[in-house]
Kinemage of the C-alpha trace (Angstrom):
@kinemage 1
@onewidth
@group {chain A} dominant
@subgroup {mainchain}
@vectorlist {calphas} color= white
{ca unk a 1} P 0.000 0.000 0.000
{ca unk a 2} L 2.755 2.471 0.475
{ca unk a 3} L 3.973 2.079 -3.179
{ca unk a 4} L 0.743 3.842 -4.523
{ca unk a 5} L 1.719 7.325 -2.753
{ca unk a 6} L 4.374 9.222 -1.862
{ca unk a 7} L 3.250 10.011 1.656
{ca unk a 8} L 0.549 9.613 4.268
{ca unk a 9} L -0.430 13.256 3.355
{ca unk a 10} L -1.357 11.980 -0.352
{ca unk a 11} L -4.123 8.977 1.207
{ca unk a 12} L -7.674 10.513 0.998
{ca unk a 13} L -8.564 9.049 4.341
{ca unk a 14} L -5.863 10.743 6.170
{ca unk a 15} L -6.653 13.893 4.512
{ca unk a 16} L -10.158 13.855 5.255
{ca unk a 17} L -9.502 12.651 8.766
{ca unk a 18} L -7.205 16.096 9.226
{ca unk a 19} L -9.735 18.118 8.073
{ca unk a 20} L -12.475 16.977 10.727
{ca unk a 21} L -9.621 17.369 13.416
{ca unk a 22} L -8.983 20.887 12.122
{ca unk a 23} L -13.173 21.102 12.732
{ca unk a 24} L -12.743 19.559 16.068
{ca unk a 25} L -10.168 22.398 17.155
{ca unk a 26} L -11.956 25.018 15.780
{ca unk a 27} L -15.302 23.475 17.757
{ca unk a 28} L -13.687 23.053 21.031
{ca unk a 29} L -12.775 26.897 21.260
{ca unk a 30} L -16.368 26.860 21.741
{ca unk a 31} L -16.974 24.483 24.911
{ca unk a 32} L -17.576 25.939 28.006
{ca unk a 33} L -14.008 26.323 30.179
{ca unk a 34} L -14.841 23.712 32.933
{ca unk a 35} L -15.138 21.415 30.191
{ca unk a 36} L -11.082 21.626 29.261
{ca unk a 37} L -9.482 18.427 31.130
{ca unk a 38} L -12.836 16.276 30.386
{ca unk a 39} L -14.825 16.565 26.947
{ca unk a 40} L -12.445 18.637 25.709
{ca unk a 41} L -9.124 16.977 26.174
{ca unk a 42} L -10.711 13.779 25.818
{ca unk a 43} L -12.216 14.223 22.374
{ca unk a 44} L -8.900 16.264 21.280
{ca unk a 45} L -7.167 12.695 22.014
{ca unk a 46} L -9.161 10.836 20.351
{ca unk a 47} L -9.840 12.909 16.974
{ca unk a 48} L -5.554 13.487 16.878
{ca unk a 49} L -5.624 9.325 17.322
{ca unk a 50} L -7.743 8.997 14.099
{ca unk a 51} L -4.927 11.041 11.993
{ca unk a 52} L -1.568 9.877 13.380
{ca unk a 53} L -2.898 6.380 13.612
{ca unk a 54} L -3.335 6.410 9.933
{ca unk a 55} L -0.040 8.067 9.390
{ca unk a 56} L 1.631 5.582 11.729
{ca unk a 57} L -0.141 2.544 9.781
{ca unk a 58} L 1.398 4.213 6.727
{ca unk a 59} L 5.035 3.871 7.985
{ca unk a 60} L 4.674 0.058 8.879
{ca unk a 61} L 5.722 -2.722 6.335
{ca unk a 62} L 3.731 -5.237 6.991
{ca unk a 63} L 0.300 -5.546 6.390
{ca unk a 64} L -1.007 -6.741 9.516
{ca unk a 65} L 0.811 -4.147 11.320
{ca unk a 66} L -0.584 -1.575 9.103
{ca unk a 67} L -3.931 -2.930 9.366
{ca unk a 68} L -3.450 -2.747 13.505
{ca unk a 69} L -3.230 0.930 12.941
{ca unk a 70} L -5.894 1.415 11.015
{ca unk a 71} L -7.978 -0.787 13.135
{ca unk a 72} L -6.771 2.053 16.422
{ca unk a 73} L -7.652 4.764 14.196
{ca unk a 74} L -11.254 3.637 13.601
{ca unk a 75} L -11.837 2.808 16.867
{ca unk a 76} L -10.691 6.341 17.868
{ca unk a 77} L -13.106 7.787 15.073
{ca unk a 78} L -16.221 5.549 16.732
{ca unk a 79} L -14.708 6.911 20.319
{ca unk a 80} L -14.961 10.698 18.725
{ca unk a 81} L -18.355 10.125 17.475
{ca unk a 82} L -19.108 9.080 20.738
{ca unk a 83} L -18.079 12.337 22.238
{ca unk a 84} L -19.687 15.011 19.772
{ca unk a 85} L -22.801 12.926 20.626
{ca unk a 86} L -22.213 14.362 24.449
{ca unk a 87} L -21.203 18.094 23.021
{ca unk a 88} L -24.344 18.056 20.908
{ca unk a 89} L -26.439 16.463 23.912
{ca unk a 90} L -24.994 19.519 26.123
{ca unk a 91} L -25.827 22.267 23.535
{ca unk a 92} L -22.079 23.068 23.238
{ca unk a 93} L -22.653 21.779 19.481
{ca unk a 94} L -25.547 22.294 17.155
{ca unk a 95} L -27.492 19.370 15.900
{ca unk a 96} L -26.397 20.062 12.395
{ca unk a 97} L -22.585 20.508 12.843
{ca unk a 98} L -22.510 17.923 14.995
{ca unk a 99} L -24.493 15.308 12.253
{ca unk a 100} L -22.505 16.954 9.725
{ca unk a 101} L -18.987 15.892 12.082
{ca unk a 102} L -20.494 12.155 12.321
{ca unk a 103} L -21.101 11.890 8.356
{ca unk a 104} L -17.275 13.275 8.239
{ca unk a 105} L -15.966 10.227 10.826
{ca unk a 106} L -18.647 7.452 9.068
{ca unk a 107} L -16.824 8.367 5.894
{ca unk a 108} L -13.373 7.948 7.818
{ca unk a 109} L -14.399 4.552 9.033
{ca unk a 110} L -15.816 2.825 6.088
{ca unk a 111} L -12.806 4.429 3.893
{ca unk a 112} L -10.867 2.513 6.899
{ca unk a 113} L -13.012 -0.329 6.302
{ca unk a 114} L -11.900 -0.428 2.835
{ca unk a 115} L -8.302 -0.041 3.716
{ca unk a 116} L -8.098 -2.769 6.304
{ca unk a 117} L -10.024 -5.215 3.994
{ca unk a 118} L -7.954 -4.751 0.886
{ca unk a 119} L -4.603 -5.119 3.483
{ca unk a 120} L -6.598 -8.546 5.217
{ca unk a 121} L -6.413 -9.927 1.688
């Protein structure tokens, strides 16, 4: 899998999985300050898991390590899911960034999907 780009920066899945966790910073400026070592920090984590996960699976050899990576990084992408569901639930997010976030990560995970299955081969 590494053959067909030049970089981790050139697979679609990491660069759509960058731009949500650009979205995610710009959407935790807008939490509440008490929220800052618990929502915030925790979906921070696990949005910046997605993206270096992927760019970690990148730098492995084999394909079942890379496919371990991938597997982290959409777990991580469930786990952030799982945490703009609580922002939204808490009015720190509205209803249609927050299903507009989810549709991002669902793409993540089934382009991870893809990934993992074509490596499992």
């Amino acid at each position: 899998m590494v053959g067909k780009y030049n970089d981790f920066r050139d697979m679609r899945v990491w660069q759509n999985a960058f731009s949500l966790l650009c979205e995610v910073y710009k959407l935790i400026k807008l939490f509440p300050k008490d929220e800052l070592f618990c929502l915030t920090d925790q979906i921070k984590r696990a949005s910046n898991s997605v993206v270096h996960n992927i760019a970690e699976g990148y730098g492995r050899f084999e394909s079942k390590d890379k496919t371990r990576f991938y597997k982290i990084a959409k777990g991580s992408a469930f786990e952030t899911i799982s945490q703009i569901l609580v922002a939204n639930s808490q009015n720190y997010v509205s209803t249609d960034i927050s299903e507009r976030m989810i549709m991002g990560y669902k793409n993540v995970i089934d382009e991870l999907i893809a990934l993992i299955v074509s490596l499992e081969k």
